[in-house]
C-alpha positions in Angstrom: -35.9 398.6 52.6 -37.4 395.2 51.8 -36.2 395.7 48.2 -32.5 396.9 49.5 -32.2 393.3 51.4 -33.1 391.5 48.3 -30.3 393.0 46.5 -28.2 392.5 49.1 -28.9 388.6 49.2 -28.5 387.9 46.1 -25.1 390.0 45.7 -24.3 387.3 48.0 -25.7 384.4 46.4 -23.7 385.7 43.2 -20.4 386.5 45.1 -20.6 382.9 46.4 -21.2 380.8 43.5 -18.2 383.0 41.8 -16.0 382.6 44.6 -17.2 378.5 44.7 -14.4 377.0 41.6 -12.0 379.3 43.5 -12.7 377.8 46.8 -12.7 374.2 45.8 -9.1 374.4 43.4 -6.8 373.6 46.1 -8.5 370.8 47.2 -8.6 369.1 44.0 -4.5 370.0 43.2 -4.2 368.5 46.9 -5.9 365.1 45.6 -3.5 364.7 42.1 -0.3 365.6 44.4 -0.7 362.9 47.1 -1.6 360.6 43.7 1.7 360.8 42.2 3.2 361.0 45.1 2.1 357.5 45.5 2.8 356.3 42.4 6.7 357.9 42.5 6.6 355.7 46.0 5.4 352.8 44.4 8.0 353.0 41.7 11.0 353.8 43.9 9.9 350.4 45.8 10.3 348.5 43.0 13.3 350.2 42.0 14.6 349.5 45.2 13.8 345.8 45.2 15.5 345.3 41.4 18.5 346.6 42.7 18.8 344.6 45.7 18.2 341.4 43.6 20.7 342.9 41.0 23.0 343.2 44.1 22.3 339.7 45.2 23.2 338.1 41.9 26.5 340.3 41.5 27.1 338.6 45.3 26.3 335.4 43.6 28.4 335.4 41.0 31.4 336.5 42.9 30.9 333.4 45.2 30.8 331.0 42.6 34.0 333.1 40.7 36.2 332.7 44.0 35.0 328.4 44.7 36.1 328.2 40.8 39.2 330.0 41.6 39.8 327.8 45.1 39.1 324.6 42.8 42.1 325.4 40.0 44.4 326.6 43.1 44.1 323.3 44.6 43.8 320.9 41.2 47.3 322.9 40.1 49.2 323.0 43.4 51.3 320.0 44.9 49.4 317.7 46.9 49.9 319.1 50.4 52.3 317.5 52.9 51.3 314.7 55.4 51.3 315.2 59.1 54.4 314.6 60.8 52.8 311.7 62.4 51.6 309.9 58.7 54.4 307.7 57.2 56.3 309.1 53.6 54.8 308.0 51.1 56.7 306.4 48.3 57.5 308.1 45.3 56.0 307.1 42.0 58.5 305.6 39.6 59.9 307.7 37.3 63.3 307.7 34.3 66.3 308.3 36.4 69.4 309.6 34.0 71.8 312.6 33.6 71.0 315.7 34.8 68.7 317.8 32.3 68.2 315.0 29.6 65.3 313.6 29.3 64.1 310.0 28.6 61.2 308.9 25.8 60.1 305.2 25.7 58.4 304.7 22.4 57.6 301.2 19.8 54.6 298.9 19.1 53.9 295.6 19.5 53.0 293.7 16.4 51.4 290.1 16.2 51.3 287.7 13.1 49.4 285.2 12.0 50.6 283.4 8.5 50.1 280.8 6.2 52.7 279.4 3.4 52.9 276.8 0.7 56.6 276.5 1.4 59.2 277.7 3.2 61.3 281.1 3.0 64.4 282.9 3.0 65.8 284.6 6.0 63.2 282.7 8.3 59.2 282.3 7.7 56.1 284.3 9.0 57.4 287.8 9.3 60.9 287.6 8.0 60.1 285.4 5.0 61.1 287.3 1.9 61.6 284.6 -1.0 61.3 281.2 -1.2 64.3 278.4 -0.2 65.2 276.1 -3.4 64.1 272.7 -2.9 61.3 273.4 -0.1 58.4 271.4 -0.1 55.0 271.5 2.1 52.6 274.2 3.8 52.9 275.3 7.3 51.1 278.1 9.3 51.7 280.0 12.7 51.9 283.1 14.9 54.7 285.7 15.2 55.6 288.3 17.3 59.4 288.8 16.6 58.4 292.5 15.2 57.6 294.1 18.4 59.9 296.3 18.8 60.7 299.3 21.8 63.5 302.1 21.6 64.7 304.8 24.2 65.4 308.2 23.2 67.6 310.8 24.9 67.9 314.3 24.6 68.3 317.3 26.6 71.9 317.8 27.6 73.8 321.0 26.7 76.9 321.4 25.5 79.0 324.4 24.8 79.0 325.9 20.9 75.3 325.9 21.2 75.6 321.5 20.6 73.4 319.3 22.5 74.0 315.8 22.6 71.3 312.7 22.8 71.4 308.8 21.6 68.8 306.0 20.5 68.7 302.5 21.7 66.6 299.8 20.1 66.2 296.5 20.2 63.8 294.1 18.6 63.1 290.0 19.4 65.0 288.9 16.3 67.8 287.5 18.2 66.9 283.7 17.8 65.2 281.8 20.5 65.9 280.1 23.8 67.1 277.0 23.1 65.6 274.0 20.7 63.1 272.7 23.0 59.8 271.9 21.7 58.8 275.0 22.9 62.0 277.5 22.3 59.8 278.7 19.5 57.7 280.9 21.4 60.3 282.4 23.4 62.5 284.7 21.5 65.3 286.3 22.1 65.9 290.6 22.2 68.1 291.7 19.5 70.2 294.9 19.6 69.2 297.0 16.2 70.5 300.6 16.8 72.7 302.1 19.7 74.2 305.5 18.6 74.9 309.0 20.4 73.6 312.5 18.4 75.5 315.6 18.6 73.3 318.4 16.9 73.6 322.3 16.7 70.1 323.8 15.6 72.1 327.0 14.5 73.9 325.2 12.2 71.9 322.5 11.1 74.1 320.3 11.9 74.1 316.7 13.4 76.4 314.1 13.7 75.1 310.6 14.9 78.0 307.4 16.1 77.1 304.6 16.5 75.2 301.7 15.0 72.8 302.3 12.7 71.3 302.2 9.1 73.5 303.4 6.3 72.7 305.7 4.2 71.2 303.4 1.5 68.2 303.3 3.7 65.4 305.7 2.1 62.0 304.9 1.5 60.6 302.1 3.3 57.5 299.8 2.1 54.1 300.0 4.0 53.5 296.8 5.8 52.4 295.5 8.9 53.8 291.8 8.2 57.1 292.9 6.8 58.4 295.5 9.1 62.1 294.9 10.0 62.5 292.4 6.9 60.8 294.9 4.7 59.1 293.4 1.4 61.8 293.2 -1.2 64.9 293.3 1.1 67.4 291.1 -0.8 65.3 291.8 -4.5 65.0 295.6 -4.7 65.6 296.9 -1.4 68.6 297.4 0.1 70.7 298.7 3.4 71.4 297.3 6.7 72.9 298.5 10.1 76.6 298.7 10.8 78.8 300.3 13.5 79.7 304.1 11.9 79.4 307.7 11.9 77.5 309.9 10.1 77.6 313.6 9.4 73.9 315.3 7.8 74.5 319.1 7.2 71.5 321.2 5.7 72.5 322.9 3.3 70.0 326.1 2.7 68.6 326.0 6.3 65.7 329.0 7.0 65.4 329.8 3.1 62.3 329.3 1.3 61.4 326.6 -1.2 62.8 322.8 -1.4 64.6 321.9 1.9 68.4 320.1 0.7 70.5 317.6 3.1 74.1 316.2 2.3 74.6 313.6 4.8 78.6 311.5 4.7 78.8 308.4 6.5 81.5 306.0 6.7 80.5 302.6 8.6 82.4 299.5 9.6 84.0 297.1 6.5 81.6 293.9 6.2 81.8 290.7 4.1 81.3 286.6 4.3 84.6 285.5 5.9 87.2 284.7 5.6 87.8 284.1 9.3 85.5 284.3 12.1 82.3 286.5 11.1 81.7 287.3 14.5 85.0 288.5 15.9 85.9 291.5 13.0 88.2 288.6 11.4 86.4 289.2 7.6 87.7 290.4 4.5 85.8 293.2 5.3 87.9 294.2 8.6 90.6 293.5 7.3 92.8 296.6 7.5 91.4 300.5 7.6 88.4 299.1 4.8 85.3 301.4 6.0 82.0 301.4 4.0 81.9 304.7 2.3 78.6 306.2 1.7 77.4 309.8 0.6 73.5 310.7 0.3 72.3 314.4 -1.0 68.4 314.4 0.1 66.0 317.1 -1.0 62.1 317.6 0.0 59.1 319.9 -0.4 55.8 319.5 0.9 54.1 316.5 -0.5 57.1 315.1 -2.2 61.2 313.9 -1.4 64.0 312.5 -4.1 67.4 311.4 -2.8 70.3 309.9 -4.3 73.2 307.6 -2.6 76.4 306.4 -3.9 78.2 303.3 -1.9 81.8 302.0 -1.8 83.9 299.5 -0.1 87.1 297.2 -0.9 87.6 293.8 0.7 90.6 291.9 0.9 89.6 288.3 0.6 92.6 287.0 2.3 91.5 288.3 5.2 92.7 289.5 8.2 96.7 288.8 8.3 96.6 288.2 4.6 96.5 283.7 4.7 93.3 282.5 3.7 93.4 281.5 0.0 91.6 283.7 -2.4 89.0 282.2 -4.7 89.3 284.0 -8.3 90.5 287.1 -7.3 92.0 288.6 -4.3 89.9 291.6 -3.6 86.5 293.1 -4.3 85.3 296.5 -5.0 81.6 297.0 -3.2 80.3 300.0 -5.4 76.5 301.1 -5.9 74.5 304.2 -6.7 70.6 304.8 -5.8 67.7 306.9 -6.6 64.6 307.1 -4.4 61.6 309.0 -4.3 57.9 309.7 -2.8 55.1 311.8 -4.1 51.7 311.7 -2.4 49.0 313.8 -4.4 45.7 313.6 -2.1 44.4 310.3 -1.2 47.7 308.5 -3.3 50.9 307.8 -2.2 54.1 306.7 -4.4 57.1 305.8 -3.2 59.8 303.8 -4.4 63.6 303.1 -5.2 66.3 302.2 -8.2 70.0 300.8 -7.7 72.6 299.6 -9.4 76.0 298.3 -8.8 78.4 295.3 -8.1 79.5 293.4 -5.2 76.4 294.8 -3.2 75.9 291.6 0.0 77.2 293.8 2.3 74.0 296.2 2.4 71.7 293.0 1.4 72.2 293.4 -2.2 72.4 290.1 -4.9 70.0 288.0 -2.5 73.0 287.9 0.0 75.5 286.3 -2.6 79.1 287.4 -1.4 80.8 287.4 -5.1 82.0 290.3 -7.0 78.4 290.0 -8.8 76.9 292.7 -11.0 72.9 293.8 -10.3 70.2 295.6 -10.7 66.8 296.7 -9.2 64.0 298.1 -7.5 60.8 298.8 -5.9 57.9 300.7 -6.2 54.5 300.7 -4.3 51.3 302.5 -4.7 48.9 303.1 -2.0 45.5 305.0 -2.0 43.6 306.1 1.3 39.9 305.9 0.8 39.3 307.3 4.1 42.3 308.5 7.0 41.4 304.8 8.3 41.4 302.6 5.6 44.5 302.2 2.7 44.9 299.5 0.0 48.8 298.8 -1.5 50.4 297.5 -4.4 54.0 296.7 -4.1 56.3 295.2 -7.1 60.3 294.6 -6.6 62.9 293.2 -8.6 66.3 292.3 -8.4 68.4 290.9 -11.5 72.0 289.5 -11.0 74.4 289.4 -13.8 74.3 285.7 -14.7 77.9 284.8 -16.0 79.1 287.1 -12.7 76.3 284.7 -10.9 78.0 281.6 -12.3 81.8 282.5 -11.9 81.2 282.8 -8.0 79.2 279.7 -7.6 80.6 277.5 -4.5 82.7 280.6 -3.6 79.8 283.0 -2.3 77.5 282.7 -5.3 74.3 280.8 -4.5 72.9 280.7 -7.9 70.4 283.7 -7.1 69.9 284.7 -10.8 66.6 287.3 -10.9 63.8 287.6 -8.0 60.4 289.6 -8.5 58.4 290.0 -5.4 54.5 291.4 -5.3 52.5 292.2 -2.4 48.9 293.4 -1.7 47.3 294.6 1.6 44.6 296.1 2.9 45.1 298.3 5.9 43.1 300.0 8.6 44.5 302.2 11.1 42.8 304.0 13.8 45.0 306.2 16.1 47.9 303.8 17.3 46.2 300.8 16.3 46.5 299.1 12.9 45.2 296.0 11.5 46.0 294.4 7.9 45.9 291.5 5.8 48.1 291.2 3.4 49.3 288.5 0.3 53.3 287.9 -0.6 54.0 286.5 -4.0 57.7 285.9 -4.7 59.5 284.0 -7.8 63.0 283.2 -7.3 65.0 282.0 -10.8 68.7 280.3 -10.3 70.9 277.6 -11.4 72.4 274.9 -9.3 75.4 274.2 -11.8 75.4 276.8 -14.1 74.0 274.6 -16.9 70.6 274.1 -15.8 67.6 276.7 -15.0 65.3 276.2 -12.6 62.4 278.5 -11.0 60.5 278.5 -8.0 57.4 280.6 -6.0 55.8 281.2 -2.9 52.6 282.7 -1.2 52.5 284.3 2.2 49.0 285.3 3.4 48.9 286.8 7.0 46.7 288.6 8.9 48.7 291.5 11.4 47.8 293.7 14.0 50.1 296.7 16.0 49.9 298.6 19.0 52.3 301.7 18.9 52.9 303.7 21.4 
């Protein structure tokens, strides 16, 4: 019996130790559950809390999106109206003119300050071009004469697919006020160009009445001194501005390669007397006597050629045929022209060749209203050693036949026989400002009788600045 309980305990002992890793497994699975149950909670908090400050920046940046939109909406619309009770502003001032065409005010203002060792031809400081016979004596000064303002006008339609414009300009050429001791410094405006445009894009087309430049007018000399009495005019350079209409045509418009232009003008008859020079009683008005001018003009890129022929015939009665007639009783005005302009890099080369005879008119002969034979030029070289900064070379001549030179004299001849003008400046131009000093040498050779020969020079150095807006 004793030995039957034994047994018995220890089955149970046995039956209990076996049944123990049993016993205890669902505790230990019920520990590692509630552990990542924790840790999935933990995690989902944090998710949680990225995406509400992910939400709160999207909120963010759609409040700062809709205050940048609110800030353009009100900087692009129209100032908003006053209360009834606030007085109307006034409006600011604005170009009034025809309905559709609109109104450009553009030119510079240019200031000189010179010094010669005699006195010039057409005026000194910055219309001196060579020197008068028989001056004597430096002098020195300011000028301001060059500042110069236009208006341009465009915009209006017209039927055929034409639109129509114009260009006034005036510069302070026009004298001065008076001869008081101090009419010097106040000059007087001087009407340079007032002409109407008709243009048809399609076509390529224009057609521009009025005054203006002929067509002898190419290339024009860099200068800051010398700007509407460019270097050379009278001694290489040539054209001037006369009542007329013109006609430029393109002639291969919207093709590829070199762009060609055959521009026709015809532009009021000009000459020295007879008659009043001021009241179209010249040999040059007299009768239907336009100046006939034809220019063919071709460019491409970095470079441009044209050529011009000129003609004109003046009675030198006059108008109603009475004045006497010194040597002859008419003149033919005839001229041809070559200009051109390259610029390769940092250089620039421009320049002009003429020749013809009775050429005052378009400043030709040094002004000398005879039926005088010529011949000259211009040519300038510039280099640009940075966009700012440019140095130039310019060299002109003009050479008058000198039996022609002699015929004429005392009968519109004055004894001009050869002129050779140089010039050297040094430039800097920044934006619309530009400043430049610059030296004017000019040798003038005539006769006073025919017999003798005399020569004579003159130095110009100024110191320039423009504004242009």
């Amino acid at each position: 019996m004793q030995r039957n309980r034994l047994f018995l305990a220890l089955a149970v002992c046995l039956g209990f130790a076996a049944a123990g890793p049993v016993l205890a497994a669902p505790t230990h699975k019920r520990s590692a559950d509630q552990a990542l149950r924790a840790l999935i909670d933990k995690q989902q908090k944090q998710l949680d809390q990225q995406q509400q400050d992910l939400q709160m920046l999207r909120n963010q940046l759609k409040q700062l999106e809709a205050e940048q939109a609110q800030q353009q909406a009100q900087a692009s619309a129209p100032p908003p109206s006053p209360p009834p009770s606030t007085p109307p502003q006034p409006a600011a001032p604005t170009f009034v003119s025809a309905p559709g065409v609109t109104v450009a005010l553009h030119g510079w203002i240019d200031a000189t300050f010179f010094n010669q060792n005699r006195s010039f031809v057409y005026g000194n400081g910055q219309n001196a071009e060579y020197p008068l016979k028989g001056s004597n004596g430096s002098l020195s000064g300011g000028d301001v004469r060059n500042t110069r303002f236009w208006l341009d006008f465009s915009g209006a339609k017209l039927s055929g697919g034409w639109s129509a414009g114009g260009h006034l300009e005036m510069d302070f050429f026009g004298g001065n006020n008076g001869t008081s001791a101090y009419s010097q410094s106040q000059e007087i405006p001087r009407l340079r160009q007032a002409y109407l445009v008709l243009s048809n894009p399609d076509s390529g087309s224009t057609v521009q009445i009025g005054q203006q430049w002929d067509l002898l007018l190419g290339n024009v000399p860099i200068s800051l001194t010398h700007v509407a009495f460019p270097l050379g005019l009278g001694a290489g350079w040539l054209g001037w501005r006369y009542p007329g209409i013109v006609w430029m045509q393109d002639l291969n418009r919207g093709s590829a390669g070199p762009h060609w232009r055959l521009d026709l003008g015809a532009f009021e008859g000009h000459w020295n007397g007879p008659g009043d020079n001021v009241n179209y009683l010249t040999a040059g008005n007299a009768g239907f006597r336009p100046q006939l001018e034809a220019r063919l003009h071709v460019d491409d890129g970095n470079w441009s050629a044209y050529g011009v022929v000129h003609y004109a015939k003046v009675s030198l009665s006059g108008v109603g045929g009475t004045a006497p007639t010194p040597i002859r009783s008419s003149i033919t005005s005839e001229g041809a022209e070559f200009g051109a302009s390259w610029k390769p890099g940092s250089w620039l080369f421009q320049g002009n060749v003429y020749t013809g005879k009775g050429l005052a008119s378009v400043f030709g002969t040094e002004a000398q209203f005879g039926n005088i034979q010529e011949t000259g030029g211009w040519g300038q070289a510039s280099y640009f050693f940075t966009p700012n900064w440019s140095v130039n070379a310019f060299y002109a001549i003009g050479k008058n036949n000198t039996n022609d030179v002699i015929t004429w004299l005392g009968h519109g001849s004055l004894g001009y026989l050869k002129n050779r003008q140089t010039a050297v400046s040094v430039l800097y131009n920044n934006g619309p400002y530009g400043v430049g000093l610059e030296w004017m040498h000019d040798v003038l050779d005539y006769t006073n009788t025919g017999l003798d020969r005399n020569s004579i020079s003159g130095n110009q150095l100024s110191l320039s600045g423009i504004y242009r807006f």
